[in-house]
N, C-alpha and C positions, 0 to 999 in steps of 0.2 A: 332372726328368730332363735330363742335360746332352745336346748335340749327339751327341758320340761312343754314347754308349746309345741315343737316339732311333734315330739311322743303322743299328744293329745289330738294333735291334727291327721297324723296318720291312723290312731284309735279309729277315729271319727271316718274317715275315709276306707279303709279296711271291714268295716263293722257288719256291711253287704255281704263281703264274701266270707267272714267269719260266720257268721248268721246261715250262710249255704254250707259250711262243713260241719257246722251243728247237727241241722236239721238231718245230712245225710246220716252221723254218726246216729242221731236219735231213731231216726226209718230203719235203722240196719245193726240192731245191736247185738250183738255176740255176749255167750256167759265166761265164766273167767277160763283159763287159758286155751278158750278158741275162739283167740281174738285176732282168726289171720286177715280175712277182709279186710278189720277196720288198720289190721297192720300195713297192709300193702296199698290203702288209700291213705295215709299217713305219708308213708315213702312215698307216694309219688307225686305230694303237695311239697314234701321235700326237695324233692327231684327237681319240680319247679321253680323252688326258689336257688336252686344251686347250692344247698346245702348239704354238704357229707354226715351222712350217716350209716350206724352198724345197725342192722338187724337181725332178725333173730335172737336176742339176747333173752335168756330165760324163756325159749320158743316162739312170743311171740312181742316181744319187746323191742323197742328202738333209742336208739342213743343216738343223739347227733352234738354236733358241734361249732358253735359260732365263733369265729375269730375275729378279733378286731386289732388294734395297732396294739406292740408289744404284748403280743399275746400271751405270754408265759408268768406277764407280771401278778395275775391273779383269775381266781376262777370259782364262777359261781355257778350252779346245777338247780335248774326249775325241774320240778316233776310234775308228771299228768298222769292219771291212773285210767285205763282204757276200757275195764269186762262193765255191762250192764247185768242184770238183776233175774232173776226168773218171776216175774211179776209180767201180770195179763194187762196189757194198756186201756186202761177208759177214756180216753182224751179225745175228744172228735177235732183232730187237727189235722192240715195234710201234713205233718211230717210225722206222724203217727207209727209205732212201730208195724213195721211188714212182716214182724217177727213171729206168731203168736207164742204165747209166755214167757216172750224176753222182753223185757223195758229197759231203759237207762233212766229207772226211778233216783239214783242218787247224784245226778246229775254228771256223771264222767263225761259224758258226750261235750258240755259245759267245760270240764277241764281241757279236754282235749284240743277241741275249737280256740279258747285262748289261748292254748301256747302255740300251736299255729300263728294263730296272729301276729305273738308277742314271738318265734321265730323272725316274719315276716319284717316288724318292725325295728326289729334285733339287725336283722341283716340289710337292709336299708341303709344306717346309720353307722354301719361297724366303723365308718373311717372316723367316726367322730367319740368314741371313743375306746378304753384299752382293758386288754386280757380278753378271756374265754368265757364263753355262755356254753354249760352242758346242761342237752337237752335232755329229759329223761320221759319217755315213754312207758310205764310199766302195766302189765298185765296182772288180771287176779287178785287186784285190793280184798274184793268181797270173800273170799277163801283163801282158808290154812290151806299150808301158810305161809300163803301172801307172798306175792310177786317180787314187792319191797327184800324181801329175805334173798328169795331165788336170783334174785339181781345183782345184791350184794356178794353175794357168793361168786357170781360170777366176776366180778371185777368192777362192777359199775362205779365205786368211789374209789375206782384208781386211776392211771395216767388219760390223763393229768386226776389228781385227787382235790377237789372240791375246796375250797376255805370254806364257802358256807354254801345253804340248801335253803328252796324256799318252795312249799306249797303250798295249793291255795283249793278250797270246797266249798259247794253252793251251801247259801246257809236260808231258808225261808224265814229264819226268824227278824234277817234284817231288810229294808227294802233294798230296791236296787242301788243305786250310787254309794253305798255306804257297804264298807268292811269292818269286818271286827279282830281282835287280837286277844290273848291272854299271855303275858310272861311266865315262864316256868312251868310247872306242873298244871298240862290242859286238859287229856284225855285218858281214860282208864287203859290198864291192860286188861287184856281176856282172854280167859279160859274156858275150854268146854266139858262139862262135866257128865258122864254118863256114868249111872247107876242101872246094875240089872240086880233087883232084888229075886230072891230063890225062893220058892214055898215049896206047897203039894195040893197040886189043885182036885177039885174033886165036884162034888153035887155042893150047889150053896144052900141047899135045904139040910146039909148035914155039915156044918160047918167044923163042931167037933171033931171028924175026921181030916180035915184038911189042915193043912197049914198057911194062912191067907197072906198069899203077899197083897192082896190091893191094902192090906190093914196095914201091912209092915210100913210099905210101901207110906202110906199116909201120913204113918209115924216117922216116916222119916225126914220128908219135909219138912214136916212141922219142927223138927229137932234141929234142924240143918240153917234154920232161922235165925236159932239162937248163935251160929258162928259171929256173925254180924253184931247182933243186936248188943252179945254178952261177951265177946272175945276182943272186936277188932278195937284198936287204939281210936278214942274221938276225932282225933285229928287228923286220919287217913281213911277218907272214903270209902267204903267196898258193896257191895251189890250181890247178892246171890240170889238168882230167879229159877224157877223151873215152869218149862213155856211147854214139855212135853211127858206125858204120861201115857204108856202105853200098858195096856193088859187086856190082852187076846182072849178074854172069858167070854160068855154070857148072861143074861138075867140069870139063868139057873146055873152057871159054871163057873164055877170058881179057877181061872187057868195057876198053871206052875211058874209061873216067871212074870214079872212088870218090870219095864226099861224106864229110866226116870232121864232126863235130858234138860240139862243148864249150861247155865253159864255164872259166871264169879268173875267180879273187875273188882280194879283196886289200885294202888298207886305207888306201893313200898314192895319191894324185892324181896324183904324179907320176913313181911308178914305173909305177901303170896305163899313164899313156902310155907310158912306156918297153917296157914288157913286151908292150903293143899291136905294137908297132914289129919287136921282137926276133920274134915269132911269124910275123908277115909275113913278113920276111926270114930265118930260117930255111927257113920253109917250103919259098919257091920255091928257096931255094938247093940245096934237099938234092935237089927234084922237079926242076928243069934240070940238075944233075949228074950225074944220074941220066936226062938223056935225056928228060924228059918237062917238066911245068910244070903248075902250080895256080893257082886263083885263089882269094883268103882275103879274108871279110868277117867284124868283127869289130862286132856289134851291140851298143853301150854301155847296161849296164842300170843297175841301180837303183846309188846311190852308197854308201859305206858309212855304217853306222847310226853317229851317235856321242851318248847320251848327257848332256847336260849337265849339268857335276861339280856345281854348284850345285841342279839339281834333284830330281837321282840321291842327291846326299844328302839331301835333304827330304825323298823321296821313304821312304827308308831310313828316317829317324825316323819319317816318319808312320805307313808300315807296322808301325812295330814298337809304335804304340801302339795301332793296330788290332788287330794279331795277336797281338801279343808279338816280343819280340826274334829267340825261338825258332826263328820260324815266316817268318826272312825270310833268305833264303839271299843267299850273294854267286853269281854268276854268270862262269862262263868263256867265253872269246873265242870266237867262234863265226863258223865259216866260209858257214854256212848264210846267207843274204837276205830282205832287207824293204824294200818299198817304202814304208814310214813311214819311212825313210832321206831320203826328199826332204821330208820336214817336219823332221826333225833337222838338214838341211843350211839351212833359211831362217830358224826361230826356236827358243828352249828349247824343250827337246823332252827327253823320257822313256817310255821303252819298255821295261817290264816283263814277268813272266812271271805266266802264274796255273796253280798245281799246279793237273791233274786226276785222279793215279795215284789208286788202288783196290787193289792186291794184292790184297788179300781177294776183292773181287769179280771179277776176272779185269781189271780195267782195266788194259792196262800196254802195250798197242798205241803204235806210234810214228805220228807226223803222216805222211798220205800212205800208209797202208795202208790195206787194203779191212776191216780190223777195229779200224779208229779211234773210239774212245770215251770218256767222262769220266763220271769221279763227278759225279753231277748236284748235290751238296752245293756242289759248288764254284761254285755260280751265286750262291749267296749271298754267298761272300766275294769275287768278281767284284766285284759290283754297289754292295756296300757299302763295300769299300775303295777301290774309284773315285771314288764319292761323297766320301767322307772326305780321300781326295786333294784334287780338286778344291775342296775347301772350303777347306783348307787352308792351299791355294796361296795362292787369293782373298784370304785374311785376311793371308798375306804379304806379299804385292804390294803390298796398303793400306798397310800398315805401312812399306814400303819409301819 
């Protein structure tokens, strides 16, 4: 039996018990970095399999390590990202969160479950063939900022230091059997932007005496529009929303202060700064004009995902001799974030999607709702096409 069939046959065989460390992960989810639980049912799935690994990394992070013959000849590093979501579960399933208002709406529980697997079938087979498989564990995708950073910092892309990196996230848009890819520039970077506009609140029946920030405040979005619509180059994406308004008045009170709360993505380094700059300086400009004044911080998050065109096509052949050609979608640019962006920003890196739609079964929930779910089939093609990845890369590298 060649490698590619062995890989699919132990998928296939494995997929019982991957499907019960899901589930547990899904029943028992922790928010980001107190992910000690699911850290220490981690290790001792590891434990079981006779694989060494570091814990604690970035407090609740794991590193481990597969070896196989000439292990020093190359090395490739899968990621799984571990925190679940503070979202109230609607799903009438038994593995239902035991949590209340913690879910694993973005499917971690999903990551996590197949590199276990893809461990399990990693180490099986190590005698067949060469270099290191580093496993990466990481805590606090969903918050600045991001586990991915806290890791690196710590030493994670060092000894051994990685040739290339490969992660992988549920995606509802494709069905189950089928993954998607995009080469180069996938995912936006993000920033959070908070505005607290200043006035003089007072009676809103006497408005002349006040200074209105909900009015500033109004003007300032609307102003803030035009970064985007009138500044940014056509050809580089960017996004600026405001998802939060606050001001503590009443029907009849006009308060002294409104907090404005966004976010800004984008794809160019150096119009971020720019567009950083321009959002400042609008702001106050419109809130002093206007009699009043703000003060604007602008907290730098993840940087944008890009792909490496070398891998992303390796990637792309390999998939398609796992799946078939069929069954391997090209992928659109995407405004959405990931903190595997600061692994794409230090060494090759590839970041893929794994269908989990269902239609039939009702599966077709989006990431981040409280009826977030997947076809549990897809833990097999998870675990196995990582695998297959991974090995593949290995065999390249050597050859390189």
């Amino acid at each position: 039996m060649d490698l590619l069939a062995k890989i699919k046959q132990l998928a296939g065989e494995y997929l019982e018990e991957v499907v019960f460390f899901r589930r547990h992960f899904h029943a028992t989810p922790e928010l980001s970095m107190k992910e000690f639980q699911t850290a220490e049912y981690i290790a001792s799935r590891l434990e079981e399999m006779g694989i060494s690994f570091k814990s604690g990394v970035a407090e609740t992070g794991i590193v481990a390590m597969i070896e196989g013959q000439n292990p020093s000849s190359a090395v490739v590093a899968l990621r799984a990202d571990m925190d679940a979501l503070p979202i109230h579960e609607q799903n009438r399933v038994e593995y239902k969160s035991a949590i209340p208002g913690v879910m694993h709406a973005c499917g971690h529980d999903v990551h996590m479950a197949s590199l276990l697997g893809t461990a399990k079938i990693l180490n099986e087979l190590r005698q067949q063939w060469n270099g290191t498989v580093k496993l990466i564990f990481q805590p606090s995708e969903e918050n600045y900022p991001g586990g991915a950073s806290l890791m690196i910092n710590e030493g994670v892309l060092d000894n051994p230091r990685p040739d290339a990196m490969f992660g992988q996230h549920v995606f509802p848009g494709l069905p189950a059997g089928k993954v998607g890819i995009r080469s180069g520039r996938y995912m936006a970077s993000t920033d959070e932007v908070y505005i607290t506009v200043k006035g003089r609140g007072g009676h809103a029946a006497t408005p002349q005496l006040n200074i209105d920030p909900v009015v500033i405040a109004s003007h300032i979005v609307l102003a803030l529009q035009q970064i985007v619509s009138r500044n940014a180059t056509p050809y580089i994406p960017s996004v600026l929303s405001f998802g939060r308004i606050i001001g503590e008045g009443q029907t009849n009170v006009i308060p002294d202060e409104v907090k404005l709360d966004g976010t800004f993505r984008t794809f160019d380094e150096e119009w971020r700064e720019k567009a950083h700059l321009r959002i400042r300086e609008t702001a106050v400009f419109v809130a002093q004009g206007m009699g009043g004044d703000c003060d604007v911080f602008i907290d730098n998050g993840y940087p944008f995902l890009v792909n490496d065109e070398r891998l992303a096509a390796n990637f792309r052949e390999w998939a398609s001799e796992y799946l078939g050609r069929e069954n391997v979608e090209e992928l659109e640019l995407s405004m959405t974030a990931e903190d595997f962006a600061n692994y794409s920003q230090k060494i090759d890196a590839c970041f893929y999607r794994l269908g989990i739609r269902n239609v039939e079964k009702g599966i077709t929930s989006n990431l981040h709702t409280p009826t977030f779910d997947i076809d549990e089939k897809a833990l097999e093609t998870g675990m196995g096409l990582m695998t297959w990845v991974a090995l593949r890369e290995l065999a390249a590298r050597q050859k390189d």
